[in-house]
C-alpha positions as semicolon CSV with decimal commas, in nm:
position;residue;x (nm);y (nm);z (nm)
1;X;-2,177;-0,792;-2,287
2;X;-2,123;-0,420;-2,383
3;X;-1,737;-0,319;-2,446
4;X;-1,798;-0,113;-2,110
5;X;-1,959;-0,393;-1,915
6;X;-1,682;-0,481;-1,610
7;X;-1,714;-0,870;-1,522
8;X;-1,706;-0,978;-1,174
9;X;-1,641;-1,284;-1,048
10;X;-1,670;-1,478;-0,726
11;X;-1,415;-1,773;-0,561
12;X;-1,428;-1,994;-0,306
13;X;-1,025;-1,986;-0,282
14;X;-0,778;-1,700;-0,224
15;X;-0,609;-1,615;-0,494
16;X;-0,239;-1,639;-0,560
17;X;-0,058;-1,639;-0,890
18;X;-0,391;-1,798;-1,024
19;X;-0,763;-1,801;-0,904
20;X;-1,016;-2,065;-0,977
21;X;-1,370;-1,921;-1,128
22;X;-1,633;-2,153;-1,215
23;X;-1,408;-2,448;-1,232
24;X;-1,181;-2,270;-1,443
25;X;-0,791;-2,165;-1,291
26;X;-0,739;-1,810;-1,446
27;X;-0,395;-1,621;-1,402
28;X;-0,446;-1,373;-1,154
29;X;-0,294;-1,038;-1,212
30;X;-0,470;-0,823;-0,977
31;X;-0,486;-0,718;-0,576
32;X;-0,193;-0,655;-0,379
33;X;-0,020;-0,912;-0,120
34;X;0,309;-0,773;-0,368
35;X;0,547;-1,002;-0,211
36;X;0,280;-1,323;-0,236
37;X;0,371;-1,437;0,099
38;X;-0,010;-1,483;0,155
39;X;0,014;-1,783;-0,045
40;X;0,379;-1,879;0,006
41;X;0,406;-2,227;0,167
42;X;0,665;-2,112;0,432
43;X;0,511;-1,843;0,534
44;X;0,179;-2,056;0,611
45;X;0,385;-2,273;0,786
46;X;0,518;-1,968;1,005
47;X;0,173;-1,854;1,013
48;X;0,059;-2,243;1,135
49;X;0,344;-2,211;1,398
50;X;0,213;-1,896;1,543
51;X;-0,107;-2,023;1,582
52;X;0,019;-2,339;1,767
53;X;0,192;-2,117;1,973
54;X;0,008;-1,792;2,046
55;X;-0,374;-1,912;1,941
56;X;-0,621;-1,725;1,742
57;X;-0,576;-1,349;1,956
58;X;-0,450;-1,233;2,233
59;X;-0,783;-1,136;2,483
60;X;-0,668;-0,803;2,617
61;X;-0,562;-0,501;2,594
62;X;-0,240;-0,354;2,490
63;X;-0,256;-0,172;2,816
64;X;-0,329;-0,428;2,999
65;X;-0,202;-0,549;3,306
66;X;-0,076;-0,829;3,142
67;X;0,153;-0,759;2,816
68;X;0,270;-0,976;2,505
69;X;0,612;-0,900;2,431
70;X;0,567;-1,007;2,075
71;X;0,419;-0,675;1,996
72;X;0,685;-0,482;2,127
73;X;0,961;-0,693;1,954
74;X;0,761;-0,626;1,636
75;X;0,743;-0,249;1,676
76;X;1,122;-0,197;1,762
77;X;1,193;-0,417;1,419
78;X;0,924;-0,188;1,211
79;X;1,130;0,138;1,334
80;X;1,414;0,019;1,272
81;X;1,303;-0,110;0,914
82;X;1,173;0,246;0,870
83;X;1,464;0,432;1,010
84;X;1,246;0,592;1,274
85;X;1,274;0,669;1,658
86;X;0,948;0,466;1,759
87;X;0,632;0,274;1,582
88;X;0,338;0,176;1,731
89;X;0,119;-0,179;1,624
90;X;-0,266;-0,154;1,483
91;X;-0,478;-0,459;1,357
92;X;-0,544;-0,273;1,051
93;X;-0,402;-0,058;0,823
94;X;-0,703;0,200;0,794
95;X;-0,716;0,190;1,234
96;X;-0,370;0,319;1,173
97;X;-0,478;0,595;0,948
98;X;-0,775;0,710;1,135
99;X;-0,523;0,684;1,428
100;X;-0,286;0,894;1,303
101;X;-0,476;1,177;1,135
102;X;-0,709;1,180;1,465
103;X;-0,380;1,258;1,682
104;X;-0,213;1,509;1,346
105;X;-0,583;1,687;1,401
106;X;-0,464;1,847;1,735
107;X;-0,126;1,959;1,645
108;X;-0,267;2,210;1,355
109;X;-0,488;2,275;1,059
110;X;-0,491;1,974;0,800
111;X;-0,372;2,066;0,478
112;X;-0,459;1,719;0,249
113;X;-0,297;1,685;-0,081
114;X;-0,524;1,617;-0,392
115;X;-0,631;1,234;-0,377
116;X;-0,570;1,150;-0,019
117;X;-0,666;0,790;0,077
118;X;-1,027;0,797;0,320
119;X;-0,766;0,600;0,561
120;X;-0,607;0,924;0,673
121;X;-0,938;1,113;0,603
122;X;-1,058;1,292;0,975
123;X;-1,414;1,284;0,904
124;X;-1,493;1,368;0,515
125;X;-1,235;1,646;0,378
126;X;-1,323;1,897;0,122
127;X;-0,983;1,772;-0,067
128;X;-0,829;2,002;-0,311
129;X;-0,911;1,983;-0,671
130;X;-0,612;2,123;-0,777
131;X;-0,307;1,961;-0,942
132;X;-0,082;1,824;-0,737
133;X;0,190;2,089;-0,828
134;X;-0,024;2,380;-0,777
135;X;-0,107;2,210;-0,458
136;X;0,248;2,197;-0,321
137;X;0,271;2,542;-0,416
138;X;0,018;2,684;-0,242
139;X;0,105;2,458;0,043
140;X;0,496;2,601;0,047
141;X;0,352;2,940;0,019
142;X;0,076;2,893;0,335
143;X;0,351;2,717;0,598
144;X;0,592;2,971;0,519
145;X;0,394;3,312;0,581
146;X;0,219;3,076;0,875
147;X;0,374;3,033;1,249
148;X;0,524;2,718;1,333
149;X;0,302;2,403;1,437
150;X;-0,001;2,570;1,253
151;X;-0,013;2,336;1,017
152;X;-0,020;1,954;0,932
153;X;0,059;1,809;0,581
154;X;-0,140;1,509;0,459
155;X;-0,036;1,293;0,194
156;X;-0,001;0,922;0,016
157;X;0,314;0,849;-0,096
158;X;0,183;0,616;-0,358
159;X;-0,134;0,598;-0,561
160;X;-0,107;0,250;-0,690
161;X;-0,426;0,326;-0,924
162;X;-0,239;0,547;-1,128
163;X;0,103;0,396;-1,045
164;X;0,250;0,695;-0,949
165;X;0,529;0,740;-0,657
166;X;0,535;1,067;-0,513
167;X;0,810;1,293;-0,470
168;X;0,852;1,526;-0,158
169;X;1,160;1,685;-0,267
170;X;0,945;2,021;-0,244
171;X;0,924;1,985;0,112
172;X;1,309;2,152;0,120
173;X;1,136;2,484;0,068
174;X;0,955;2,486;0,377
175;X;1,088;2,746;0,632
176;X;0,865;2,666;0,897
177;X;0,783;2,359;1,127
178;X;0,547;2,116;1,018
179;X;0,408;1,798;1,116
180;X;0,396;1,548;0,779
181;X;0,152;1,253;0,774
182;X;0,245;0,989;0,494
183;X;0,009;0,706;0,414
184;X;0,332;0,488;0,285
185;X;0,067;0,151;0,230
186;X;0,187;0,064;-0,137
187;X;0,538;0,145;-0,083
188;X;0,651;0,008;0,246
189;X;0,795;-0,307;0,151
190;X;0,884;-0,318;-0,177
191;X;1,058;0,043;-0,213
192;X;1,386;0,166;-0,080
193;X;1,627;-0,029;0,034
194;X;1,567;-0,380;0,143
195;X;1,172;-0,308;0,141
196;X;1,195;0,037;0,387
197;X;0,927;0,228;0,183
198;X;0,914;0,585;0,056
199;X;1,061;0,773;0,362
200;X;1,340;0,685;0,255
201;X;1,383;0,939;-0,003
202;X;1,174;1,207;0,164
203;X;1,396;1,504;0,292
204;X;1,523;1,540;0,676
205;X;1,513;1,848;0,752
206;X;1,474;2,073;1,096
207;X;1,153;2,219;1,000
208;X;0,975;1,869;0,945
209;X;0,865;1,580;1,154
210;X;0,703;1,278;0,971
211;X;0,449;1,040;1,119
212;X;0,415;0,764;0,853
213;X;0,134;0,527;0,857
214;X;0,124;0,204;0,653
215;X;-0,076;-0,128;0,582
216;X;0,135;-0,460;0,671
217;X;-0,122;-0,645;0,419
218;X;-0,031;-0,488;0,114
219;X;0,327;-0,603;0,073
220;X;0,380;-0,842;0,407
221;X;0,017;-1,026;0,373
222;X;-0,033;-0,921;0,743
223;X;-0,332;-0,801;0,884
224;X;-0,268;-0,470;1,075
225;X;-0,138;-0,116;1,052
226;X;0,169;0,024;1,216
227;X;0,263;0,435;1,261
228;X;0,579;0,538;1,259
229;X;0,783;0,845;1,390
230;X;0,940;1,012;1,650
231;X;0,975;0,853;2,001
232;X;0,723;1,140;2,156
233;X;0,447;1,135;1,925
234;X;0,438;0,699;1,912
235;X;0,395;0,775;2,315
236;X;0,137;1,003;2,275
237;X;-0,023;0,802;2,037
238;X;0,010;0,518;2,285
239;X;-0,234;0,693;2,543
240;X;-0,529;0,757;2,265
241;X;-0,824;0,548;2,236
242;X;-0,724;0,379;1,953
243;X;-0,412;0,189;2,077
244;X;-0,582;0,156;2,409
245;X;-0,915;0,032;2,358
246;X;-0,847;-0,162;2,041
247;X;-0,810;-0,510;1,998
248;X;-0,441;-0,596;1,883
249;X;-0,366;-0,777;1,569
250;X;-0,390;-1,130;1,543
251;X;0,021;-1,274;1,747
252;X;0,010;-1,525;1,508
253;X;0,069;-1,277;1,223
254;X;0,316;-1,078;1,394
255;X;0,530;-1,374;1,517
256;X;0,499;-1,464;1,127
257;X;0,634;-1,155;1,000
258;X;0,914;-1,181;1,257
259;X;1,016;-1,520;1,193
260;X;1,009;-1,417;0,795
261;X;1,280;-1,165;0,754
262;X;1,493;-1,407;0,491
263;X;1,210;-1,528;0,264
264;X;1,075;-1,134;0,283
265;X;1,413;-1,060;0,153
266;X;1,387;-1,333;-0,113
267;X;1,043;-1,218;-0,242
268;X;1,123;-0,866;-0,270
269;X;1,422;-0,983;-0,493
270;X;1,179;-1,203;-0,716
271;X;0,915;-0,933;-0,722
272;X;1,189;-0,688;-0,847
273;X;1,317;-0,956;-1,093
274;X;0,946;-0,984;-1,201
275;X;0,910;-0,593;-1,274
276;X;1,180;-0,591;-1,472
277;X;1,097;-0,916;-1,682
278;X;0,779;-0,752;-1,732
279;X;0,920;-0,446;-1,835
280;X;1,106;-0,621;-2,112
281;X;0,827;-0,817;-2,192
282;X;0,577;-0,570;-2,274
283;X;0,778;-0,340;-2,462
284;X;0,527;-0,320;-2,733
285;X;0,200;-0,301;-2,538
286;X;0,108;0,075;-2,419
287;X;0,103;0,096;-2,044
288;X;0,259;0,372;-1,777
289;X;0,420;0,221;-1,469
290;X;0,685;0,355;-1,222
291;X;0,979;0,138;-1,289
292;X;0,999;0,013;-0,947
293;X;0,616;0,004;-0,929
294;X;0,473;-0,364;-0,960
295;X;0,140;-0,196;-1,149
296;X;0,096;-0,198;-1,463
297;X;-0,154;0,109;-1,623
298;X;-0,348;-0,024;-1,941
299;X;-0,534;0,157;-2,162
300;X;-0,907;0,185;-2,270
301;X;-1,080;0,282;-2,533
302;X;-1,401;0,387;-2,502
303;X;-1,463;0,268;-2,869
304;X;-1,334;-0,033;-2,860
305;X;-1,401;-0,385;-2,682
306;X;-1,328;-0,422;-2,310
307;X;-1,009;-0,547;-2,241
308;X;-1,091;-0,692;-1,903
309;X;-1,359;-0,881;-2,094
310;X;-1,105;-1,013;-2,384
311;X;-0,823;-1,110;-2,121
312;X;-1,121;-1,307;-1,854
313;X;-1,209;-1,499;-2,151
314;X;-0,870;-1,627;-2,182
315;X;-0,883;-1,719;-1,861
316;X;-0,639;-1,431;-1,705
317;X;-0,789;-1,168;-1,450
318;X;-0,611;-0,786;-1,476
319;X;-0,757;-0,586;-1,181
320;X;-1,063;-0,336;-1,370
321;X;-1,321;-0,106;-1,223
322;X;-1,443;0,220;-1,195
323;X;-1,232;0,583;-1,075
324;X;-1,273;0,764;-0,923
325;X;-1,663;0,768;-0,936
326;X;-1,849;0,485;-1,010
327;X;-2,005;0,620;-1,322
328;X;-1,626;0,714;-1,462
329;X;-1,429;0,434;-1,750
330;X;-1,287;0,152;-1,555
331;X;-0,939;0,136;-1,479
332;X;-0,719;-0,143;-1,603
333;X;-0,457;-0,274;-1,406
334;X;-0,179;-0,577;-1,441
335;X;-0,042;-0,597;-1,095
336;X;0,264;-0,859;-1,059
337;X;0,339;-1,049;-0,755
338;X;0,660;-1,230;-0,665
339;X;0,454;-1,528;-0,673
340;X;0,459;-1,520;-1,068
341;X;0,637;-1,716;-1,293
342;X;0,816;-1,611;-1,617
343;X;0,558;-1,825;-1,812
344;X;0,309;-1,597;-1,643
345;X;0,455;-1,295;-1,687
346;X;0,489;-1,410;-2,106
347;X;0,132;-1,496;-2,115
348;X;0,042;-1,173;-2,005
349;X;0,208;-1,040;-2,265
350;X;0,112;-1,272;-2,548
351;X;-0,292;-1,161;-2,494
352;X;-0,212;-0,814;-2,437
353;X;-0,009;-0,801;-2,784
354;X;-0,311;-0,964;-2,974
355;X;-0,565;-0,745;-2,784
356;X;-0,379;-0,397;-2,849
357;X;-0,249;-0,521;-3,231
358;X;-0,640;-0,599;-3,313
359;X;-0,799;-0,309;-3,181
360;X;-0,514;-0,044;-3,221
């Protein structure tokens, strides 16, 4: 196998804090599901409940003439959680994108920042190749000597393949009215207080109005999406195509999530505990990570063996592949989960010492 060679691997089981390849049980230190409630056995129970209770779907319509309150209960919990007016229920994460950018389209131009997720994409964007600085620049510069409502700013709030949490502080300069879309998927959950995500440190100001779309899978282990934002725009978003001739996420999942507000609490405490342990832990390896990040950059050298190789063949799985093209050096990633142990977490750092001491 050439240093460059990425391995792949296929299971018959979904990982947790381990994964089982060919027999073998590897540590698992890649994916998302942050808070491991995916695996946790009282959440499955919750899950198992739900399913008792409320079946496999529910077989209409949010707009229906018949309505599950579940839903509604969920959404008025979400804004809440988010500290916003109003949020609306998808059964996916990238529905809730597409939802939200499709609406953002009619209320002025798109202006995407530099690395926008495809989930907020309206068709394919020309996105800007400059850096992100220059891009907030030019954006502050274009809103400003612009009328109000002509434009709409796109962004992620996270890229959890670099690790790197955004800051929107720049938004302050802008001395016109703007609508601000915010793909909040890897931060929802396990930033801000008690789990609320990035908007909680982005600036309130008159001039903006935030619509933030996230995944519930990435930190909750939920399947579905969920905008939101102010009470006007969830309504409107309420009477588009998306919310109305969608199927809705799975009750089971969403009576789950509702039922789990104490363990949620408990994993997010863990998964912090398990940041910092890791912290400590790999002082002396080389990685970048945001300290309240749960991702874990690693280097690679293109002249030396692959790591994802060295660390598969000790039976532990970091998360490695190509970006952004598929011709580019793979990215290596340890991701952490509350599900892992300290044992884990000194494992991890055990093979990473020996790879980086040997080939340094």
């Amino acid at each position: 196998m050439s240093p460059q060679t990425i391995p792949m691997f296929h299971t018959d089981l979904t990982p947790g804090r381990t994964v089982v390849i060919d027999g073998r049980s590897c540590l698992f230190f890649s994916g998302f599901s942050y808070l491991g409630l995916h695996q946790h056995p009282v959440f499955k129970a919750t899950l198992i409940e739900g399913i008792n209770q409320f079946g496999a779907l529910f077989p209409a319509s949010r707009v229906s003439n018949i309505r599950l309150s579940l839903y509604e209960e969920m959404e008025h919990a979400l804004a809440s959680t988010m500290d916003q007016q109003a949020a609306v229920l998808f059964s996916s994460g990238y529905l809730s994108g597409q939802a939200a950018i499709h609406y953002a389209a009619n209320c002025g131009e798109l202006l995407y920042a530099p690395g926008a997720h495809p989930a907020i994409w309206h068709h394919v964007p020309a996105l800007p190749t400059e850096t992100r600085q220059q891009w907030e620049a030019q954006t502050i510069e274009k809103v400003n000597n612009h009328p109000d409502h002509s434009y709409v700013i796109v962004s992620d709030t996270v890229n959890p393949i670099t690790g790197t949490v955004f800051n929107f502080d720049w938004l302050r300069q802008l001395s016109r009215q703007v609508l601000v879309i915010l793909d909040d998927s890897h931060g929802f959950g396990i930033l801000g207080p008690e789990g609320k995500g990035s908007i909680h440190t982005a600036p309130g100001t008159d001039n903006v109005r935030y619509l933030v779309t996230t995944s519930l899978a990435k930190a909750y282990s939920t399947e579905g999406g969920v905008i939101a934002g102010t009470a006007a725009d969830i309504a409107a978003l309420k009477r588009t195509p998306y919310f109305t001739a969608s199927t809705p996420m799975m009750p089971a999942t969403a009576f789950a999530w509702l039922q789990s507000a104490p363990l949620i609490k408990q994993q997010l405490q863990q998964l912090k505990l398990n940041i910092q342990t890791a912290r400590h832990l790999l002082e002396g390896v080389p990685y970048q990570q945001h300290p309240c990040l749960p991702i874990f950059i690693l280097p690679q050298y293109d002249d030396r063996p692959s790591l994802a190789n060295y660390l598969s063949e000790r039976d532990l799985i970091i998360s490695s592949f190509p970006y952004p093209l598929p011709h580019h050096a793979p990215v290596h990633r340890a991701i952490i989960s509350a599900l892992h142990l300290s044992k884990d977490l000194q494992i991890l750092q055990q093979f990473l010492l020996e790879f980086y001491q040997r080939h340094s």
